[in-house]
C-alpha positions in Angstrom: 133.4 46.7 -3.9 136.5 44.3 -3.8 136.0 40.7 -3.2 137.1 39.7 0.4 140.4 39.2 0.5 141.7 40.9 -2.1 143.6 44.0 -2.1 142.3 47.5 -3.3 143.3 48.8 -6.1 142.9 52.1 -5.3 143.9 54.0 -2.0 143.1 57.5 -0.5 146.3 57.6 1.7 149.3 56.2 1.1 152.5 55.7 4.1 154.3 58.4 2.8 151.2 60.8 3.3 150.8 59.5 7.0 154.5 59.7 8.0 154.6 62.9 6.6 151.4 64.1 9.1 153.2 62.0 12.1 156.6 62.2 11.4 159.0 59.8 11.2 159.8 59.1 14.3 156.1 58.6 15.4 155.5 56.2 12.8 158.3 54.4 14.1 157.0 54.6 17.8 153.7 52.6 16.9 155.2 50.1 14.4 159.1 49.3 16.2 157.6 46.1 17.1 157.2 45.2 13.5 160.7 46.3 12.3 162.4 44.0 14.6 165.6 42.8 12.8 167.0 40.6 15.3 164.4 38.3 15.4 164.8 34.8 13.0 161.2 35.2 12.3 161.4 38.9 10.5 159.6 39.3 7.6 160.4 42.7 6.0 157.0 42.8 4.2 155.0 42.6 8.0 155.6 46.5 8.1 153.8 46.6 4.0 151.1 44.4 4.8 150.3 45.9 8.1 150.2 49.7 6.3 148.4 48.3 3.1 145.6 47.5 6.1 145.9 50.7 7.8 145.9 52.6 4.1 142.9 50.0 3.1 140.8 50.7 6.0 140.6 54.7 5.7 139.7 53.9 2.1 137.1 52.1 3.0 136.0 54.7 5.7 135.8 57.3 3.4 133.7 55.3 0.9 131.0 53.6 3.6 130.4 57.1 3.8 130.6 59.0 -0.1 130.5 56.0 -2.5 126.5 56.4 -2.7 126.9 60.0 -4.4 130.4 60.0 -5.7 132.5 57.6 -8.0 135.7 55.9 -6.3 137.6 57.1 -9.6 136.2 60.9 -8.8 137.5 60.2 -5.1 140.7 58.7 -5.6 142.0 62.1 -7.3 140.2 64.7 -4.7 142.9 66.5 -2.3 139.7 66.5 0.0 139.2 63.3 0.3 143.2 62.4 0.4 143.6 64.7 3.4 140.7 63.4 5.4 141.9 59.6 4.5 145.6 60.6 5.9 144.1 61.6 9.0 142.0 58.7 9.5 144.8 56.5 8.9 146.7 58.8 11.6 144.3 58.2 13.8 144.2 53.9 13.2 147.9 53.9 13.7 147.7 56.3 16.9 145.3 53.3 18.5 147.6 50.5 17.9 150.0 51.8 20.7 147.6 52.9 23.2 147.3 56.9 22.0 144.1 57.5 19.9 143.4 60.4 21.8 146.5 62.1 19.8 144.3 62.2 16.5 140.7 61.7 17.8 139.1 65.5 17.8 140.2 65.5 14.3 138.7 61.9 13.7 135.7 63.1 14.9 135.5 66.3 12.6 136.2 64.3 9.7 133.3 61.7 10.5 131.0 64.0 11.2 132.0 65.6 7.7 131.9 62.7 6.1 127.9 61.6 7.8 127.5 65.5 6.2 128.2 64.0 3.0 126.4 61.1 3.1 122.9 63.4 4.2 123.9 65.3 1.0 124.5 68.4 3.2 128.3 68.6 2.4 129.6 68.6 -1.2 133.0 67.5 -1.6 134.9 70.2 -3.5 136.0 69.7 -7.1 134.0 66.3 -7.3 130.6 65.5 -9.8 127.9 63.8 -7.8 126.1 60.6 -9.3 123.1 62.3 -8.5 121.6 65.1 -10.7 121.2 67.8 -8.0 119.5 70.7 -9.8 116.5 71.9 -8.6 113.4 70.4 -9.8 109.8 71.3 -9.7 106.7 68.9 -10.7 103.4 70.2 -12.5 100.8 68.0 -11.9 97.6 66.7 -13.4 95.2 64.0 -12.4 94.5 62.4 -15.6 91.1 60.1 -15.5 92.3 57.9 -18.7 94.1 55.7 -16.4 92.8 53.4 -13.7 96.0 53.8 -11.5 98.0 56.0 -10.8 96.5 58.8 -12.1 98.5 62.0 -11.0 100.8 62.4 -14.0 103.7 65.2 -14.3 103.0 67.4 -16.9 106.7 66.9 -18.6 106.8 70.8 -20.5 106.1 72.8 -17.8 108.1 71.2 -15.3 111.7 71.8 -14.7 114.5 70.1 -13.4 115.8 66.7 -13.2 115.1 63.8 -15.3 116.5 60.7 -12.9 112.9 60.6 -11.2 110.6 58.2 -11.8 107.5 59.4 -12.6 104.8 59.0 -14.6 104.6 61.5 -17.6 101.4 63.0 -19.1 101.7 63.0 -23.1 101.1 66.0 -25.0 98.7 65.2 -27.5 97.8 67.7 -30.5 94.2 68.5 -29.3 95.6 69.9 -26.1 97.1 72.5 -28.1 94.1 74.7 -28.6 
């Protein structure tokens, strides 16, 4: 996670991508107010720094919601996830001039796709999870040697994942026979 106040060095979406979905002309619609040349006090770079937040913020959207299972680095190169940031951004610059409702059923699917993916009931396409999802099963034995915690997993006849922690009953020779 970035430091506050510094800028991301990655984004999902980029201006381009967003005036592409909106067009020209209704990117210009919601940000006119920010290209004003006339004006003494025009900064050129108001327009950049107000779509570096915009980009920023659907970045961050996206990963509140699919940084706990995938890697940014993964993310960053997903067409999924680029799409879906696009649209959120659509959506952020539809609000500024009073339309949100323009973008919002689409909003809405993507959140609800995204919460999806955060449950661990939606896989993002393409992308390796953090987590090792294969199935697992546990074998287990109560094993009277210890005082605590005495229900050990049986390590070679269980399958499955190895990120658990659990405690592991050792095969010893004797058991063999």
């Amino acid at each position: 996670m970035p430091a506050p106040g510094t800028a991301l060095t990655y984004v999902y979406t980029t201006r381009d991508e967003i005036e592409r979905l909106m067009s020209g002309v209704g990117v210009r619609l919601r940000v006119d107010d920010l290209i004003d040349s006339t004006d003494p006090d025009y900064d050129a770079s108001d327009i950049g720094y107000y779509f570096q937040e915009l980009t920023e913020d659907a970045t961050l959207t996206i990963d509140q919601y699919a940084e706990g299972h995938y890697d940014p680095e993964d993310l960053v190169n997903s067409r999924w996830v680029r799409i879906r940031a696009t649209w959120i951004g659509a959506y952020l610059l539809s609000q500024r001039r009073g339309n949100p409702a323009l973008f919002y059923s689409r909003y809405e699917e993507i959140i609800g796709e995204l919460q999806q993916v955060t449950f661990g009931n939606l896989v993002i396409p393409g992308l390796p999870t953090r987590a090792d999802l294969t199935p697992a099963m546990s074998n287990l034995r109560v094993d009277e040697r210890f005082m605590v915690r005495k229900l050990r997993v049986m390590d070679s006849i269980s399958t499955g994942g190895t990120s658990a922690r659990q405690d592991f009953v050792y095969i010893y020779p004797y058991e063999w026979l």
